[in-house]
TORFIGU-136864 format. One record per residue (C-alpha): residue in one letter; x, y, z. Coordinates in steps of 0.001 Angstrom, whole numbers, plus 500000, padded with zeros to 6 digits. Layout:
% TORFIGU-136864
AXYZ...
//
This chain:
% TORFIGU-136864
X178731452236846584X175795451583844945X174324448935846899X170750449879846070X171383452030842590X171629455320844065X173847457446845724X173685458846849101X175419459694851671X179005458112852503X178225455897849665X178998458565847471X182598458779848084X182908454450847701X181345454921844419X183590457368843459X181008460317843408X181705463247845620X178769464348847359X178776467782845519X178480465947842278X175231465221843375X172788468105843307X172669470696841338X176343470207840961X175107467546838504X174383470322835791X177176472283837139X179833469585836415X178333468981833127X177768472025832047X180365474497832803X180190478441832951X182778478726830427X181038476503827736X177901478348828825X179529481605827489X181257480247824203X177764478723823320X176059482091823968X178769484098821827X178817481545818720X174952481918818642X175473486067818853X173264486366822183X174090490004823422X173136491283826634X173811494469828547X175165493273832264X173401497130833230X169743496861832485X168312494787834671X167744491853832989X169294488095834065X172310487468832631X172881484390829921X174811481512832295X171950482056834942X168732481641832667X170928478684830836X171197477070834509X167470477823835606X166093476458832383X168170473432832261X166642473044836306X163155473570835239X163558469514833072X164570468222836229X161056469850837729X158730469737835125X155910469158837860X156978472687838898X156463476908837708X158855478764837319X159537481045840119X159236477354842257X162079476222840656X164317479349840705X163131478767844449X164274475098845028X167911475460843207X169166479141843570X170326477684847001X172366474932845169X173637477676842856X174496479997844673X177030477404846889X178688476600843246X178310480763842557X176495481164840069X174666483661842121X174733485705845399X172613484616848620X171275487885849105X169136488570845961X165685488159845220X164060485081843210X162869486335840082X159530486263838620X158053483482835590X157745486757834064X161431488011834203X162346484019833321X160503483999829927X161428487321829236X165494486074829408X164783482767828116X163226484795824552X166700486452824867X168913483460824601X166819482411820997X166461478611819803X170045478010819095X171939478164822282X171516475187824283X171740473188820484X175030474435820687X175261474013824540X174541470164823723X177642469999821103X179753471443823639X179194469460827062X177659466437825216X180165463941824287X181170460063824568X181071459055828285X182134454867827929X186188454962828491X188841453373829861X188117452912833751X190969453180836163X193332455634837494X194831456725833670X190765457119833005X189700460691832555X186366462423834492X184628462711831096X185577459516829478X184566456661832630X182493453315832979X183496450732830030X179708449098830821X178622446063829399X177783447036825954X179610449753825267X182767448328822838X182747445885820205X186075445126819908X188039448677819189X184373450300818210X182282451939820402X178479450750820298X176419453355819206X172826453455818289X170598455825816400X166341455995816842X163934458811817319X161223459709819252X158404462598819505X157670464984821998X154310466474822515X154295470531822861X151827473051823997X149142473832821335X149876477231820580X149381479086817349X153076479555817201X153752476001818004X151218474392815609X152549476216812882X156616475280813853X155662471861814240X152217471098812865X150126467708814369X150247464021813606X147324462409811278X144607464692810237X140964465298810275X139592463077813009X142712461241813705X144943464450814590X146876464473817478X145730466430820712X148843468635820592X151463469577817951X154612467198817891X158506467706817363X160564464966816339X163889464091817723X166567461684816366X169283461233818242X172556458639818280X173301457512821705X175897455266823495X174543451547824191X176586450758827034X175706454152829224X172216455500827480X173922458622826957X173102460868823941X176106462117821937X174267463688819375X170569464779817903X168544466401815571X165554468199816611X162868469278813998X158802469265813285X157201466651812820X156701466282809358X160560465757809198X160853462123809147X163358460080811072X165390459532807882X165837462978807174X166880463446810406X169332460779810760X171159461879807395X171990465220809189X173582462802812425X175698460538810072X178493462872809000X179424463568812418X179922459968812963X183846458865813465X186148456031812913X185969454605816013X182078453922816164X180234451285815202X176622452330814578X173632450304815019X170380450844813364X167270449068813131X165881448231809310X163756451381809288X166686453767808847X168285451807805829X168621453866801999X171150453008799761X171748456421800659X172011456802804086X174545453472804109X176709455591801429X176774458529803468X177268457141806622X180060454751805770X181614457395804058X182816458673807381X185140455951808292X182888454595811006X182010450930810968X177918450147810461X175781447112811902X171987447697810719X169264445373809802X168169444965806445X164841445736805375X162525442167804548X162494443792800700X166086444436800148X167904442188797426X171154440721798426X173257438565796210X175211436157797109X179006437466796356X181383434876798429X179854432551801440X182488433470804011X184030430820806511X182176431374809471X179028431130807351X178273434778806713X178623436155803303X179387438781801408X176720440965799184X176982444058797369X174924447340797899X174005448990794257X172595452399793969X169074451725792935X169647454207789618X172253451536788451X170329448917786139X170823446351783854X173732445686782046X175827447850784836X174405446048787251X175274442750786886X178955443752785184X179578445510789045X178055442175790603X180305440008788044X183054441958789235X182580441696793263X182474437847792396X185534437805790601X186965439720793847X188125442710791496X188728445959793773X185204447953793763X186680450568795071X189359451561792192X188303453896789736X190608452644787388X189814448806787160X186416448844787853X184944452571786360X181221450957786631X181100451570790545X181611455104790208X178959457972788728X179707461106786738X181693462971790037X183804459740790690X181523459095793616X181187455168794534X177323453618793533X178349450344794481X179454448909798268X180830445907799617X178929444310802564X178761441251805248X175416439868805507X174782437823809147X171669435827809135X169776434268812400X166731433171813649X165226434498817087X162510431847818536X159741433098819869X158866433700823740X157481429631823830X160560428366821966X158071426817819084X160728427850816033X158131430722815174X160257433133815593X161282435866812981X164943435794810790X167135438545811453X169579439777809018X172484442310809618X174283444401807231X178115445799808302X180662447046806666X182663444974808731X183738442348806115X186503439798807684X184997437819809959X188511437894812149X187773441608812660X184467440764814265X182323436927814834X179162436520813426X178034436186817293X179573438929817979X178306441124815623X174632439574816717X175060440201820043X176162443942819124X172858444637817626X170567443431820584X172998446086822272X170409448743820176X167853448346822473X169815450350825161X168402453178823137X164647452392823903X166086452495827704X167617455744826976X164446457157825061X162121455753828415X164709457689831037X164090460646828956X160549460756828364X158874458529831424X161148459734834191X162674463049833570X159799464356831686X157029461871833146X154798459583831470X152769461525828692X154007465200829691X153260468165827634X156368470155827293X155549473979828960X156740476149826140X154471478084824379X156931479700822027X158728477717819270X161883479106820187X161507477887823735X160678474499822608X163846473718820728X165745475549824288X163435473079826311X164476469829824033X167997470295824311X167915470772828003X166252467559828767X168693466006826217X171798467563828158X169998466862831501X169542463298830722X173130463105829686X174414464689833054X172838462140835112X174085459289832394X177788460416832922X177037460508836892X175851456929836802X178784455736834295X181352456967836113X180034455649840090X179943452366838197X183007452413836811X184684453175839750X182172450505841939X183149447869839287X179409447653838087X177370447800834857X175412451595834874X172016448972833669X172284448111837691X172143451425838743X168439452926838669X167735456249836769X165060456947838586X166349456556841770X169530458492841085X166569461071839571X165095461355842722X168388461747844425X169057464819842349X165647466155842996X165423465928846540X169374467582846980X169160470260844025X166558472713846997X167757475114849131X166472478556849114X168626481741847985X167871485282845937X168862486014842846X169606489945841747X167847491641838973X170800493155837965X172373490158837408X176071488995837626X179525489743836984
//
C-alpha cells in the first residue's frame, strides 16, 4: 500500500497497482495504441510505413516520455524508455536509438493537432465508484470529488513559458511590453480539472494574448449534467454563466465585489435568491423581470413572462442562489474578507449552504493540480524545448496527458488502499516513474508494423 505515498515493490499489488502499471506502462495504460491511431487519422497525419521514417504511435510515445524527462535530449530519452517500450511492444529490441534529428523530423510530421485530440481521447473523469463493480478508468471517490450526485470540477489557467524563437514569438507573442516584457514568449492554458483527483478533463491551449475568459467560453459547452463547476470571481460574465448553465451542468462561482444582486426571496437556511440580467436589459425591462422573479412568476416561460427572452427566444434573465460568509483571517481578529457564491443550485434541500461552501474551498485542488504540472513534471521555472509552434501545442498536451496518467495511477491505488489521492505524493510517485521508465533497447528506422 501506500504507506509512504509511493509505490514500490510488493506494495504495488496491496495498493491495487500492478507493478507494470508503473513505468512506462504508465503512458502505455493511459494512452493506448489504438487511440494513438484514431487520433492520428482524425487529424489526417499520413505516413508511408516504407521510407524510413518513425512511424506515428512511436514518436506519440517518445514525445509524451520526453515531459516526464525534461532535464533530458532527445536521443537520452529514446535511450532510457525504448527498453520499457519495447517489453509493452511498441518496438523491437534489436534496433537502433534514433537521432534528435530523426525525432524532430517525425514530431513536424504528426502537426499541432494530434495529441489535442490524443488528450480528448484518453483524458476523461477518473473519481468513480470504488469497489469491485468500479471500472479501471472510473476509480478513487477521494475526498472532494462529489457534491452530492455532482462531480466537483474546477476551471483556472495558467502560462507556460516557451523558447524565444521567431516562430514562437510570433504564435504566442510576450507578456507586458517595452521594459516590462517577459524574457520568453508565453502560451496560455485553461483547463477544467477534477477537485478530488487533480486530474485534467479538459483544456484550451492558445497565445497569450487570449485571455482566460476567452478560453474558458470554449471549455463550458463540453460541460455535462452531472458536474458541478467551480470558478473563482475572475471567470464570471453574464455571459459565460448563460452559456455555461445552458449545458445542464450545475455552477458554484464567486461573485465579483461589483456585481449587483437583488434580493428576490431570503430562503430558509438563510441564503437567497437573486436574479442574473443581461447587462443590455435596462430600465423599465429591468425591473418588470425583477418584479416578476419576486412575484415567483416562471422566468423561464416564454409565454408568461416574454421580457426574459431577446429577439431569438434566447433567455437574458437567470435565476440564482446567493451564499454569503465571512473567512477570518490567519489571527482570528474578524478581518477577514466576505465570500459570496453564486449556483444555480436553488433549493437549499438539493444542496446546504455549508455544503455548497465547503464545495468551493474544494477549487483550490486546482492550484495543486496546476503546481504538479508545472513545479514537478516540468520543474520550477522550465522553459518548454520546442522551438517550433507546432511542437509547442504537441509539447502542452503531452504534459497535460502525462500529468493525467500519473493522476489516474494515484486515484485508483487509493481507492483500492481506502485513502484520499491528497496523501499520496506526486512527486514521489514522479520519481517512481522516472527511475522504472530506463532500460536500454533499439529502435528501427524503418519503423513498425
Amino acid at each position: 500500500m501506500f504507506g509512504s505515498g509511493v509505490v514500490s515493490g510488493v506494495e504495488a499489488d496491496r495498493s491495487g497497482v500492478r507493478p507494470d502499471q508503473v513505468s512506462l506502462g504508465v503512458l502505455v495504460n493511459a494512452v493506448p495504441r489504438d487511440a494513438v491511431d484514431e487520433a492520428v487519422a482524425v487529424c489526417g497525419v499520413r505516413e508511408r510505413r516504407s521510407d524510413g521514417k518513425l512511424p506515428a504511435h512511436v514518436i506519440a510515445y517518445l514525445t509524451l516520455a520526453l515531459c516526464l524527462f525534461p532535464d533530458e535530449d532527445y536521443e537520452e530519452v529514446a535511450t532510457r524508455v525504448t527498453g520499457s517500450l519495447d517489453r509493452w511492444g511498441c518496438w523491437n529490441a534489436g534496433w537502433s536509438v534514433p537521432t534528435a534529428s530523426a525525432i524532430t523530423q517525425a514530431r513536424k510530421r504528426l502537426g499541432r493537432a494530434v495529441f489535442g485530440e490524443l488528450f480528448e481521447r484518453t483524458c476523461g473523469p477518473v473519481a468513480g465508484t470504488t469497489g469491485p463493480g468500479a471500472v479501471a478508468g472510473a476509480l478513487g471517490t477521494a475526498r472532494g470529488s462529489f457534491l452530492r450526485r455532482w462531480r466537483l470540477l474546477a476551471i483556472d489557467g495558467f502560462e507556460v513559458d516557451v523558447p524565444d524563437s521567431k516562430e514562437n514569438a510570433a504564435e504566442f507573442g510576450y507578456a507586458g511590453s517595452g521594459d516590462n516584457r517577459s524574457g520568453f514568449p508565453k502560451a496560455r492554458v485553461v483547463a477544467l480539472a477534477e477537485c478530488g483527483t487533480h486530474a485534467f478533463v479538459a483544456a484550451e491551449v492558445d497565445a497569450y494574448q487570449v485571455g482566460e475568459k476567452t478560453l474558458a467560453s470554449r471549455l463550458y459547452p463540453r460541460l455535462r449534467g452531472d458536474e458541478l463547476l467551480t470558478a473563482d470571481r475572475g471567470f464570471y460574465s453574464w455571459a459565460a454563466w448563460d452559456s455555461a448553465q445552458a449545458t445542464g451542468a450545475a455552477l458554484l462561482w464567486r461573485a465579483p465585489t461589483q456585481l449587483e444582486l437583488p434580493v428576490v426571496r431570503v430562503l430558509p437556511d438563510g441564503t437567497y435568491l437573486t436574479v442574473l440580467i443581461k447587462p443590455t436589459v435596462r430600465g423599465g425591462r429591468r425591473e418588470r423581470l425583477l418584479a416578476a422573479a419576486r412575484a415567483g412568476v416562471d422566468l423561464t416561460d416564454i409565454n408568461t413572462v416574454p421580457d426574459a427572452f431577446d429577439d431569438r427566444g434566447l433567455p437574458v434573465v437567470h435565476l440564482a442562489r446567493v451564499v454569503e460568509y465571512d473567512v477570518p483571517d490567519r489571527v482570528g481578529n474578524s478581518t477577514g474578507e466576505l465570500i459570496v457564491l453564486l449556483t444555480t443550485i436553488t433549493d437549499p434541500r438539493d444542496a446546504r449552504a455549508d455544503e455548497l461552501a465547503a464545495a468551493y474551498h474544494e477549487r483550490w485542488e486546482e492550484e495543486t493540480a496546476n503546481d504538479q504540472l508545472k513545479t514537478h513534471l516540468r520543474g520550477p521555472g522550465r522553459v518548454l524545448r520546442s522551438r517550433l509552434a507546432d511542437l509547442v501545442y504537441q509539447e502542452i498536451w503531452s504534459y497535460l496527458i502525462v500529468h493525467h496518467a500519473i493522476s489516474d495511477l494515484t486515484a485508483q491505488a487509493s481507492a483500492a488502499a481506502d485513502l484520499d489521492p491528497d496523501s499520496i505524493s506526486f512527486a514521489k510517485a514522479l520519481r517512481l516513474i522516472r527511475r522504472t521508465a530506463t532500460g536500454t533497447a533499439d529502435i528501427s528506422p524503418c519503423g513498425l508494423d
